[in-house]
MDAnalysis code that builds the backbone (N, CA, C; Angstrom):
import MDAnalysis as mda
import numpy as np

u = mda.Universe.empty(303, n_residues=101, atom_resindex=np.repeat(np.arange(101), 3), trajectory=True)
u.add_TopologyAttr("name", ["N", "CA", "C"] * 101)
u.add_TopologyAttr("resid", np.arange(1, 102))
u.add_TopologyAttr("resname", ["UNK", "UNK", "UNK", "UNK", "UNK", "UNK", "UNK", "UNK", "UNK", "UNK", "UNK", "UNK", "UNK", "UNK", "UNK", "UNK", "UNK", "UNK", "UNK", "UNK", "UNK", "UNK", "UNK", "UNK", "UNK", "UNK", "UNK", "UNK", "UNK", "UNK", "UNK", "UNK", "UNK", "UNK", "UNK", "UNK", "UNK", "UNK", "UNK", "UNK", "UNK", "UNK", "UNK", "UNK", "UNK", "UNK", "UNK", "UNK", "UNK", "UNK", "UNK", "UNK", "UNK", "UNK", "UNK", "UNK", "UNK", "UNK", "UNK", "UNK", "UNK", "UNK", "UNK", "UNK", "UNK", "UNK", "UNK", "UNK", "UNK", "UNK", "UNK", "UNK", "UNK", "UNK", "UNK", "UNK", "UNK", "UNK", "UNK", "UNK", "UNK", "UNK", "UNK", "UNK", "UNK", "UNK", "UNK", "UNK", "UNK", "UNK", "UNK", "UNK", "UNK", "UNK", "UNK", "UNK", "UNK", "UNK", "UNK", "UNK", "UNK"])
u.atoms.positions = np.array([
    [108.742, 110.642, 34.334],
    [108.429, 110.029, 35.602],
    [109.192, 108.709, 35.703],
    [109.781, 108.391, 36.542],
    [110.792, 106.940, 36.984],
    [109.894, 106.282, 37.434],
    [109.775, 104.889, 37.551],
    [110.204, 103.949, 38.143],
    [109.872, 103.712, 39.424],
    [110.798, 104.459, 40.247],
    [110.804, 104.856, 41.543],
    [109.075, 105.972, 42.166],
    [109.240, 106.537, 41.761],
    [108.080, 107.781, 41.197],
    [106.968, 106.859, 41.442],
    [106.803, 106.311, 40.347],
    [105.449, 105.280, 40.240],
    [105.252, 104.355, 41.579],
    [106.199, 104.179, 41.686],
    [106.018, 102.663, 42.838],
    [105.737, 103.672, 44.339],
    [106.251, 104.759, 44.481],
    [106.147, 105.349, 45.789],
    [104.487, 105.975, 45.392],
    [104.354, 106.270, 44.475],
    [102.715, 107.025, 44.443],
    [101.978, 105.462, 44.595],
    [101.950, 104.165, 44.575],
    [100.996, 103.263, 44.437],
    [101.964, 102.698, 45.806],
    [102.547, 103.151, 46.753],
    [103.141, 102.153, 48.104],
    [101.973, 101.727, 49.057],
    [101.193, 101.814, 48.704],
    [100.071, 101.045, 49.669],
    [99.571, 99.680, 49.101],
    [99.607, 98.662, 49.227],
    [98.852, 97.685, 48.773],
    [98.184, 96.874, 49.827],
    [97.555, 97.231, 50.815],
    [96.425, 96.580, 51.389],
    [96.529, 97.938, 52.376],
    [95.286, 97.505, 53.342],
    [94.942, 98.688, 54.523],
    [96.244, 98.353, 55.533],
    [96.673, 99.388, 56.217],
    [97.487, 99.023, 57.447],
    [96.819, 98.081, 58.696],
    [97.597, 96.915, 59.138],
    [97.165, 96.600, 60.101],
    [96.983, 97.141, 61.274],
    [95.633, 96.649, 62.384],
    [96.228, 97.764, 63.537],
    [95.958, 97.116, 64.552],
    [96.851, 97.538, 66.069],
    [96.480, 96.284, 67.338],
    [95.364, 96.769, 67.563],
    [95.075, 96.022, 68.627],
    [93.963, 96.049, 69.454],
    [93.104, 97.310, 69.911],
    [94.154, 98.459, 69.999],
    [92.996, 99.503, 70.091],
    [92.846, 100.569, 68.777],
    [92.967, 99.989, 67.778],
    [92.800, 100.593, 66.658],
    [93.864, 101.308, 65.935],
    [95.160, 101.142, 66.772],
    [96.398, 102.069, 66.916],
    [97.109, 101.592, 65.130],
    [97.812, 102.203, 64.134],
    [97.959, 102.094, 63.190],
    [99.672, 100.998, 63.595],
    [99.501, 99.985, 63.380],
    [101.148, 99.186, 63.397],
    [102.009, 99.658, 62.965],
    [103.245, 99.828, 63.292],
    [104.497, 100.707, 62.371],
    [105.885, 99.913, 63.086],
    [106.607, 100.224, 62.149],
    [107.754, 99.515, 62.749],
    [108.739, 99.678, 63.933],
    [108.276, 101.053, 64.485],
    [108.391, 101.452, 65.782],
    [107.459, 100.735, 66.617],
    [106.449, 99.975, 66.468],
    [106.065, 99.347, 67.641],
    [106.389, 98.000, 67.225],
    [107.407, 97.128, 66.667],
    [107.955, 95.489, 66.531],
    [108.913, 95.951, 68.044],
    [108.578, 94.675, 68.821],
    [109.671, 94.360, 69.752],
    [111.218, 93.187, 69.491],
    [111.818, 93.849, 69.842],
    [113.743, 92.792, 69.677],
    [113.237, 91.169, 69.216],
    [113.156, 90.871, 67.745],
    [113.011, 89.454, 67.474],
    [111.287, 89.414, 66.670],
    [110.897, 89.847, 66.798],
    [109.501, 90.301, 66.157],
    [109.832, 90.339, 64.608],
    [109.143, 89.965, 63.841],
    [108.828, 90.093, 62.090],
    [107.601, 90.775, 61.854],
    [107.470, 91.287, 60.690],
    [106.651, 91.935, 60.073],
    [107.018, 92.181, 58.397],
    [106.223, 92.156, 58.078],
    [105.873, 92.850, 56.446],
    [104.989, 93.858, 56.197],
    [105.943, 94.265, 55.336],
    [105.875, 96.056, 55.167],
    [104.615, 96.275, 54.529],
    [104.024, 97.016, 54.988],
    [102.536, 97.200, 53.915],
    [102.278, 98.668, 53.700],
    [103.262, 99.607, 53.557],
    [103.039, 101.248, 52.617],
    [104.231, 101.920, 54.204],
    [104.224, 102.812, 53.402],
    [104.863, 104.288, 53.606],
    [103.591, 105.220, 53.976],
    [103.955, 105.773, 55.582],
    [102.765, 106.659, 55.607],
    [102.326, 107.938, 54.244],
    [101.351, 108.176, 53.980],
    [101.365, 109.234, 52.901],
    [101.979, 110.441, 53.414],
    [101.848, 110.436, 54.815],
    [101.712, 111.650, 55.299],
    [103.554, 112.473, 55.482],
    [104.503, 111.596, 55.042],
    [105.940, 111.210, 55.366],
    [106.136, 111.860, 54.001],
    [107.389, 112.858, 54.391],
    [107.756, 114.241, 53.893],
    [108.433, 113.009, 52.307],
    [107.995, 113.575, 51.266],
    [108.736, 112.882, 49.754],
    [109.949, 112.645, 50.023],
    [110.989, 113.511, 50.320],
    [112.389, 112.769, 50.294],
    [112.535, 112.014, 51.209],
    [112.074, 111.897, 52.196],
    [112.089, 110.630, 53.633],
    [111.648, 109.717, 53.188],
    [110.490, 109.658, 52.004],
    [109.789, 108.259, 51.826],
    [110.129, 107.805, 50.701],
    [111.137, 108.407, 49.731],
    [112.030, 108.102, 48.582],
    [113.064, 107.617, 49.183],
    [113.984, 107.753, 50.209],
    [114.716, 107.362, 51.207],
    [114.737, 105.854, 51.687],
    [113.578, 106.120, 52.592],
    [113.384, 104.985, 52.981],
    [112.950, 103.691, 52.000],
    [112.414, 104.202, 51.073],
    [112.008, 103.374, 49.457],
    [113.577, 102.553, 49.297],
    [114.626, 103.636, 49.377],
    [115.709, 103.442, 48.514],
    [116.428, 102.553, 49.179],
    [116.391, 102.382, 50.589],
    [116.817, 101.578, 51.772],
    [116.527, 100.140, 52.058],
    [114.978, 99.596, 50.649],
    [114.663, 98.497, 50.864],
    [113.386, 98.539, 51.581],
    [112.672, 99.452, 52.079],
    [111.754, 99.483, 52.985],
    [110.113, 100.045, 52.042],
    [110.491, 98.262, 51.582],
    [108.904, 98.837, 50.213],
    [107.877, 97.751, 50.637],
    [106.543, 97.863, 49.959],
    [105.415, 97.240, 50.558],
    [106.005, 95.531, 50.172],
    [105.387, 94.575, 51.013],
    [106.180, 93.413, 51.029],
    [107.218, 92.621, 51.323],
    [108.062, 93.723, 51.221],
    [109.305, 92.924, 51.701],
    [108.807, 92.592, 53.464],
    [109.483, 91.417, 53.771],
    [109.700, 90.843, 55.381],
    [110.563, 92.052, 56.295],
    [110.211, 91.995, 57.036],
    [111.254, 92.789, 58.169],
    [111.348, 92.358, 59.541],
    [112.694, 92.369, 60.134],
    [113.013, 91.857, 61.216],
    [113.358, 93.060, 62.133],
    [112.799, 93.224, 63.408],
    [113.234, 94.257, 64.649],
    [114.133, 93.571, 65.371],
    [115.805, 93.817, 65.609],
    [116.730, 93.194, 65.959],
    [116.855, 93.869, 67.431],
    [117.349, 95.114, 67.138],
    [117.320, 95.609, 68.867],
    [116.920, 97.114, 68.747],
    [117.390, 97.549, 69.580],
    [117.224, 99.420, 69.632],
    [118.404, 99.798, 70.846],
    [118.867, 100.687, 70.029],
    [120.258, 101.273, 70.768],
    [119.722, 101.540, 72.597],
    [120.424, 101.944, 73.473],
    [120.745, 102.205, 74.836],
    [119.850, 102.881, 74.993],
    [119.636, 103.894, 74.413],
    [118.930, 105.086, 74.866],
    [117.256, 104.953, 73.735],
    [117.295, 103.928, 73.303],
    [116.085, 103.546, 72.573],
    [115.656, 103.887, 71.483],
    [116.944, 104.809, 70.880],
    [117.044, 105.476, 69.056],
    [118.224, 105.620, 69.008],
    [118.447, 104.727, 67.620],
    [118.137, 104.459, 66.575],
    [117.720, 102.714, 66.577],
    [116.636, 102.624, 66.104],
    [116.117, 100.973, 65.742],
    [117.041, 100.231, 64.644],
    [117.796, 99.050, 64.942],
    [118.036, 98.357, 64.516],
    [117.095, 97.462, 63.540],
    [117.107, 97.079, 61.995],
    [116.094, 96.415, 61.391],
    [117.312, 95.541, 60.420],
    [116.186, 94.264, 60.250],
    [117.225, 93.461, 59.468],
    [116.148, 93.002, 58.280],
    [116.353, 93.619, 56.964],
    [115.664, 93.243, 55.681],
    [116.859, 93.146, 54.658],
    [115.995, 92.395, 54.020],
    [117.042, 92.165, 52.376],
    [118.661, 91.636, 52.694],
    [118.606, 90.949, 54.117],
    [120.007, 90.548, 53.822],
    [121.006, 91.518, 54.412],
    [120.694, 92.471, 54.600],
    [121.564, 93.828, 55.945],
    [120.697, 94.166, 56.585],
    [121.368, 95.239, 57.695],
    [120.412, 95.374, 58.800],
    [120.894, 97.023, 58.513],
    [119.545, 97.842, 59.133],
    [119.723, 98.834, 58.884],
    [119.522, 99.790, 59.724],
    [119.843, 100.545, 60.393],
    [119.330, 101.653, 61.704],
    [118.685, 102.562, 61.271],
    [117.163, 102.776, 61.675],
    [116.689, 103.918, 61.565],
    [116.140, 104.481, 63.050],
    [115.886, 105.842, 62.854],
    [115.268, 106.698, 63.698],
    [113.980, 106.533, 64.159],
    [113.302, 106.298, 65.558],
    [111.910, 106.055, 65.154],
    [110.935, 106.681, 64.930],
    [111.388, 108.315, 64.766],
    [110.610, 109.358, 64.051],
    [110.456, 108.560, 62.214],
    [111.440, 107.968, 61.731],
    [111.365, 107.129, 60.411],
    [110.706, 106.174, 60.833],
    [111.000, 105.345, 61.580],
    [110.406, 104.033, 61.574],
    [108.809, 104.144, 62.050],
    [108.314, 105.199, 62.512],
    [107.021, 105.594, 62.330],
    [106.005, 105.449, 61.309],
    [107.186, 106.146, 59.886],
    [106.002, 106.661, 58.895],
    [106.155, 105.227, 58.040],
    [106.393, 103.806, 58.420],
    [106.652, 102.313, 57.608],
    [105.508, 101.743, 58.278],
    [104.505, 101.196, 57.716],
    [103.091, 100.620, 58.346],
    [103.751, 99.643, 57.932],
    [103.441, 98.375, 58.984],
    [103.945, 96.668, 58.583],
    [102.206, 96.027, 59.498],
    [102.829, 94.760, 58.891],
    [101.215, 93.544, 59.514],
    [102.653, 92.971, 60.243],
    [101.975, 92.827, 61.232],
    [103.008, 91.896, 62.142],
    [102.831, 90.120, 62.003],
    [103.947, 89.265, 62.080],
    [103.988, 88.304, 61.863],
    [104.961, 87.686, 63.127],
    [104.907, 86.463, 63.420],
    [105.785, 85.812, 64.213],
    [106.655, 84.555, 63.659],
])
């Protein structure tokens, strides 16, 4: 067992935050300029998508920045660790964050 392995079976470290109507926060709902920190990988997010996205920088804690979202409103622009990274927001779904300003 890796490393990697371990840290994706324990990617939750607190409950997901959620707005106002109980709705689960994800990084598909940060608007252009918005921060957040990452708090788990949905469980429910197919193993190689969430080894993926693991591998991309997108682990519990790290900060994350919502920069823009393309023309047509996919692929999301995100800026962590120092690059910015485009994901899909079928991906950027299964990333629970606490929002911050």
């Amino acid at each position: 067992m890796s490393i990697v392995s371990t840290a994706l079976r324990e990617r939750v470290i607190e409950p997901c935050a959620a707005n106002d109507d109980g709705h689960r926060l994800t990084l598909a709902d940060l608007r252009a300029g918005e921060t957040g920190c990452i708090v788990d990988i949905s469980a429910g997010t197919d193993p190689a998508t969430a080894r993926r996205l693991f591998d991309l920088g997108f682990a519990p804690g790290v900060p994350v920045q919502m920069l823009r979202r393309a023309p047509m409103a996919d692929p999301v622009i995100f800026r962590l660790a120092g690059y910015e990274v485009a994901l899909r927001r079928v991906h950027a779904r299964c990333v629970g964050v606490s929002a911050t300003l």
